[in-house]
C-alpha positions as CSV (number, residue, x, y, z in Angstrom):
1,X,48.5,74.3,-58.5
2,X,50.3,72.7,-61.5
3,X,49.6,69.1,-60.6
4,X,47.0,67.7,-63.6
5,X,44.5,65.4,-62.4
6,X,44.2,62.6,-65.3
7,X,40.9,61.4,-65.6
8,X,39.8,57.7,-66.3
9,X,36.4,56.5,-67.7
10,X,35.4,53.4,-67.7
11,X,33.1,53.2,-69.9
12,X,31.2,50.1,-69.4
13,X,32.6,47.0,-67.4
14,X,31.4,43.7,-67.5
15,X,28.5,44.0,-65.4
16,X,26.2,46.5,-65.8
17,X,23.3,46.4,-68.2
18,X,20.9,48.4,-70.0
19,X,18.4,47.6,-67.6
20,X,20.5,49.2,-65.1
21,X,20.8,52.6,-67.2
22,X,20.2,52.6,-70.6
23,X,23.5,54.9,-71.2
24,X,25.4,51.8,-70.5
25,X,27.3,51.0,-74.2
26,X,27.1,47.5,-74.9
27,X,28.4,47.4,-78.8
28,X,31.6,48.6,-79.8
29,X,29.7,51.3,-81.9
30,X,28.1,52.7,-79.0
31,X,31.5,52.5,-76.7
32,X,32.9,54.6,-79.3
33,X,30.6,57.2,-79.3
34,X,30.2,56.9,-75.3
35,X,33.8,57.2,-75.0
36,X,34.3,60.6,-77.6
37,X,31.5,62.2,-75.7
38,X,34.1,61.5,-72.4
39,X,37.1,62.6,-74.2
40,X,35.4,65.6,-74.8
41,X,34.2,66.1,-71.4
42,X,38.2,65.7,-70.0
43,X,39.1,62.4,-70.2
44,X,42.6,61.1,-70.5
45,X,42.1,57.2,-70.1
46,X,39.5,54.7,-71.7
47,X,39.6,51.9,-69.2
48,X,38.1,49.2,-72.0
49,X,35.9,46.2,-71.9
50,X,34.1,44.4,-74.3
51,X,30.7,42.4,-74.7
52,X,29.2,40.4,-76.8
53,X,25.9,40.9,-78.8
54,X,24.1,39.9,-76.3
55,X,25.5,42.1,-74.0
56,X,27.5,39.2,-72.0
57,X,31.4,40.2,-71.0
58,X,33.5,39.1,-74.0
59,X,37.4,39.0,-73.9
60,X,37.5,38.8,-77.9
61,X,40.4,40.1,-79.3
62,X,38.7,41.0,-82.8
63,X,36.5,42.9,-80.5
64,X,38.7,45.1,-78.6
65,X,40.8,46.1,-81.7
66,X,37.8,47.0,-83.6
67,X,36.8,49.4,-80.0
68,X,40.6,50.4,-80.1
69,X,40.8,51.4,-83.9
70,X,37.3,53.3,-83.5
71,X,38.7,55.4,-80.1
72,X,42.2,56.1,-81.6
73,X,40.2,57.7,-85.0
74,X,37.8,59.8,-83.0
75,X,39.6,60.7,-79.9
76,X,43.1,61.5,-80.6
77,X,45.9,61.0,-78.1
78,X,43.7,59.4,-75.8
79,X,45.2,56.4,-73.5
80,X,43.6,53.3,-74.4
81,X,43.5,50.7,-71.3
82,X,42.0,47.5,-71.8
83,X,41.2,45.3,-68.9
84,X,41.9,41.8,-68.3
85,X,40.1,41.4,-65.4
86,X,38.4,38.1,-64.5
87,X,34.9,38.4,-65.3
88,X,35.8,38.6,-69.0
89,X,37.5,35.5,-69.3
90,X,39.4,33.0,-67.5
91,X,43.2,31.8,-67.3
92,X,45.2,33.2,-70.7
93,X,42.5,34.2,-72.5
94,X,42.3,37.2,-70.0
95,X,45.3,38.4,-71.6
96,X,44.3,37.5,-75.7
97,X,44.7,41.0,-76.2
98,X,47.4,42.1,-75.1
99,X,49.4,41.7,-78.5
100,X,47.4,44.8,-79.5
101,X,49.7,46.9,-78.2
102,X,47.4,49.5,-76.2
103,X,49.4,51.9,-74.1
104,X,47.9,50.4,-71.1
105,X,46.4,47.2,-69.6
106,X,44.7,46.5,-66.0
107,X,46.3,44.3,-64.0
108,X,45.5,42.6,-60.8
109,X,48.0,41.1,-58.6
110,X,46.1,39.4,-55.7
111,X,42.8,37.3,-55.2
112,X,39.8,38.8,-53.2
113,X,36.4,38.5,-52.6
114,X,33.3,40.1,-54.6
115,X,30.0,40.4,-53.6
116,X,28.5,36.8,-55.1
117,X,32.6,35.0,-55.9
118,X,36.4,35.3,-55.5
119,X,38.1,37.1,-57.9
120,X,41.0,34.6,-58.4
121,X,43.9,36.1,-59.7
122,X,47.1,33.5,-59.0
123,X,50.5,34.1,-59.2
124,X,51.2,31.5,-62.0
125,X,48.7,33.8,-64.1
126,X,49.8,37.3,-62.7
127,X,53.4,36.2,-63.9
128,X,52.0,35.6,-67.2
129,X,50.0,38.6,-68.1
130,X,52.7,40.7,-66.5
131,X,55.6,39.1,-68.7
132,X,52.9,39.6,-71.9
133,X,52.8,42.5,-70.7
134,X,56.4,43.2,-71.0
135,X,56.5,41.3,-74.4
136,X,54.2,43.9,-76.0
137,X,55.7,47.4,-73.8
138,X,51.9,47.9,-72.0
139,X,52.0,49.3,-69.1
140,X,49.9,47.9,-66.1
141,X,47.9,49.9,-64.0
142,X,47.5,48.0,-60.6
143,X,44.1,47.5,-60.0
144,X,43.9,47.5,-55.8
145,X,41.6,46.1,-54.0
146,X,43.4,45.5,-50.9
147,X,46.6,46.6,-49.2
148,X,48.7,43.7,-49.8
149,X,48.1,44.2,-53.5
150,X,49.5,47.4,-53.3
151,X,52.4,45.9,-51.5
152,X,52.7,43.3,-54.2
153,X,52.8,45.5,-56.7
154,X,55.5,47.5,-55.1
155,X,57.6,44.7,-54.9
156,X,57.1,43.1,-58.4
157,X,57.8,46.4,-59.9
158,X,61.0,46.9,-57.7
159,X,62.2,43.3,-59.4
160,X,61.8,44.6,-63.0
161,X,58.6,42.0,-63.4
162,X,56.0,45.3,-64.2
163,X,56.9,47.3,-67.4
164,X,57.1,50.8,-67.4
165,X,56.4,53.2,-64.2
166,X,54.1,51.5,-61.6
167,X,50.5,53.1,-61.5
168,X,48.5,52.1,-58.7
169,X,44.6,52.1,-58.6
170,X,42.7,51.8,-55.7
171,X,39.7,50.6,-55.9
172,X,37.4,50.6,-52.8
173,X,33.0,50.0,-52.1
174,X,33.3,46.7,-53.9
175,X,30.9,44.7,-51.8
176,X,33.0,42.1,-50.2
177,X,36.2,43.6,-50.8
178,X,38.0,47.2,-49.8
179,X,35.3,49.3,-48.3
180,X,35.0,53.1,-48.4
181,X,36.8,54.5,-45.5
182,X,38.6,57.6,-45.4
183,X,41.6,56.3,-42.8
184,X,42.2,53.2,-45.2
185,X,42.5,55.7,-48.3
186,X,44.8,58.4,-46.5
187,X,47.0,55.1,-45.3
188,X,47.0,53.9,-48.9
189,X,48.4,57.4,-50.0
190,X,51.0,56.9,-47.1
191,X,52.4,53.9,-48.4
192,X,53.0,54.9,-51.8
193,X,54.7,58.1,-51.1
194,X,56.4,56.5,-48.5
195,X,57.4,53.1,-50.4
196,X,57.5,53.8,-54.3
197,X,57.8,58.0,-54.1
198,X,58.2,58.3,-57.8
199,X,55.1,56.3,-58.6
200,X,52.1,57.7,-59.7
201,X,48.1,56.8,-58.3
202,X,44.7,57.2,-58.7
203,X,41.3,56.2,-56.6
204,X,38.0,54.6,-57.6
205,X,35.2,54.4,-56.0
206,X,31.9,51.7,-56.6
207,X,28.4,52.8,-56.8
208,X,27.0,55.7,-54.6
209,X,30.9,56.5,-53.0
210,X,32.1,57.0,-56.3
211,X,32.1,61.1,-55.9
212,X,33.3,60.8,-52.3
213,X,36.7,58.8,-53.6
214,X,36.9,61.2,-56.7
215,X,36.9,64.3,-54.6
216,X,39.5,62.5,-52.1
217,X,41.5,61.4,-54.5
218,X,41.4,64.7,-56.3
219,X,42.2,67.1,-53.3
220,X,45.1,64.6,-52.1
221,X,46.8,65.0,-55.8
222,X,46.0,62.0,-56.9
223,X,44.4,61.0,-60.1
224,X,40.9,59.6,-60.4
225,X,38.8,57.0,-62.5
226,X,34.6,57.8,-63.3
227,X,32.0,56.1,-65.5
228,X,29.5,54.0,-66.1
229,X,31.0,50.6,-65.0
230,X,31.1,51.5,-61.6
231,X,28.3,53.1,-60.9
232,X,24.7,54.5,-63.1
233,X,24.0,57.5,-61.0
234,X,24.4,60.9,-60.6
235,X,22.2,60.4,-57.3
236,X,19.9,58.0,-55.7
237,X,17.1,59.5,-57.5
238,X,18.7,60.1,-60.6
239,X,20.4,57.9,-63.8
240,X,23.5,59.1,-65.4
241,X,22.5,60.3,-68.8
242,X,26.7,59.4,-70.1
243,X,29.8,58.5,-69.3
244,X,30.8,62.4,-69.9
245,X,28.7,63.5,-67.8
246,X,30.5,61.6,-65.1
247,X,33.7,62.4,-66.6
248,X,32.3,66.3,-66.2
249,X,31.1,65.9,-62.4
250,X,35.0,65.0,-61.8
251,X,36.5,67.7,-63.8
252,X,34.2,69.8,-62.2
253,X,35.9,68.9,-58.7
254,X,39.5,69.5,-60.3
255,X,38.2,73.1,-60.5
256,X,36.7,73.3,-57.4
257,X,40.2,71.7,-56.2
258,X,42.6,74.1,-58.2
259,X,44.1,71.2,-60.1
260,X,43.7,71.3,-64.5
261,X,42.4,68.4,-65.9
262,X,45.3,66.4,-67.4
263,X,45.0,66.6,-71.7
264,X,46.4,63.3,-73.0
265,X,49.7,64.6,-74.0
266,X,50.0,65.7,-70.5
267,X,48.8,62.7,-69.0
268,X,51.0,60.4,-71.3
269,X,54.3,62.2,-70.0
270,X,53.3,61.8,-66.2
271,X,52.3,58.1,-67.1
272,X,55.9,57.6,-68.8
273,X,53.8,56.7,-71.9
274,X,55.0,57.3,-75.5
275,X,53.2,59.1,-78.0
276,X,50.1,57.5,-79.7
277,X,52.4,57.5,-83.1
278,X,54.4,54.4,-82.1
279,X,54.7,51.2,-83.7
């Protein structure tokens, strides 16, 4: 097959400690060095948070150009994605930094529940982060924890509110949210081919189901997203010594699969990105 699967990590969230699994990188010194070893291992995307010293999430600007300037140096080409999810921040500060220009930035277009609150996500703030978003050409990948986000998303990016080419991410095992289930994920497939056929989507999945949604989202020519924010184990029994080596379990099902795992170059063309070398 010629179809490259790009590979995501993300490399540490906002919620998991290193009480959880001491591989989890909580400075920007050790995100760096987290996220070279997973560029080495195959992947294309760094899907970014930050923390503070203390290890609490952080939305600090200073912080995620500091983790931005270190991943540019030391992994060349790679697609840097930062989030602004909600458990980082709240209302505009979510979006603080966006005027960093990354190629990419997460983007959620609907509310939902997780396991212990809602994760609010309004339209009056959607609107905003999406025309930031614009402001400072990021692209958004749709983070989709239900199907009428990935209906919304459809439709905002069919009305010119979404920059760039509309990447869709579903995200399913969040307790309280999108469970695992195979006839969900094959219908979510069905609606983007069938409703936005030139877009482009990839599958994550939370805790112990995050192999299962790699190796759907794999064989069904998708694209796929690892690491340590989602999940600290290689098995019930057993931590995950890295990021990379989550990053190498996935590559290893692209081979198993027939599908190359996508080099940044590659995976910036079938993203629409430009090359790291812009302004």
């Amino acid at each position: 097959m010629t179809n490259p699967c790009i590979i995501c990590v993300a490399i540490t969230g906002s919620v998991p400690t290193k009480a959880d699994n001491p591989a989890v990188p909580i400075t920007v010194t050790e995100q760096i060095e987290s996220t070279h070893a997973a560029f080495e291992a195959g992947a294309a995307i760094a899907h970014c948070h930050v923390r503070n010293d203390d290890g609490t999430p952080s939305s600090d600007p200073d912080r995620f150009a500091r983790l931005g300037e270190g991943i540019r140096a030391h992994c060349p080409g790679m697609i840097i994605q930062y989030s602004t999810g909600g458990r980082s921040g709240a209302g505009t500060a979510r979006g603080g930094m966006l005027p960093l220009r990354p190629d990419m930035a997460s983007l959620s277009v609907g509310s939902n529940n997780f396991p212990t609150r809602v994760y609010e996500n309004p339209p009056d703030l959607i609107d905003w982060l999406a025309s930031e978003m614009r402001t400072y050409h990021v692209t958004p990948e749709i983070e989709a924890f239900d199907l009428s986000h990935i209906l919304q998303a459809i439709r905002l990016h069919k009305e010119g509110v979404l920059y760039g080419q509309l990447y869709v991410q579903f995200v399913m095992g969040v307790k309280n949210a999108m469970p695992v289930d195979r006839d969900v994920f094959d219908f979510y497939v069905k609606i983007i081919r069938d409703r936005a056929p030139k877009a482009q989507w990839c599958a994550a999945g939370i805790g112990a189901n995050q192999v299962l949604v790699n190796e759907w989202a794999i064989a069904a020519g998708g694209h796929t997203r690892t690491g340590l924010e989602d999940n600290v184990r290689l098995d019930r029994a057993t931590l995950a010594p890295s990021n990379a080596a989550l990053v190498a379990r996935a590559a290893a099902l692209c081979t198993q699969y027939e599908r190359p795992v996508a080099t940044p170059d590659q995976a910036r063309t079938i993203l629409g990105l430009p090359s790291p070398a812009r302004a």
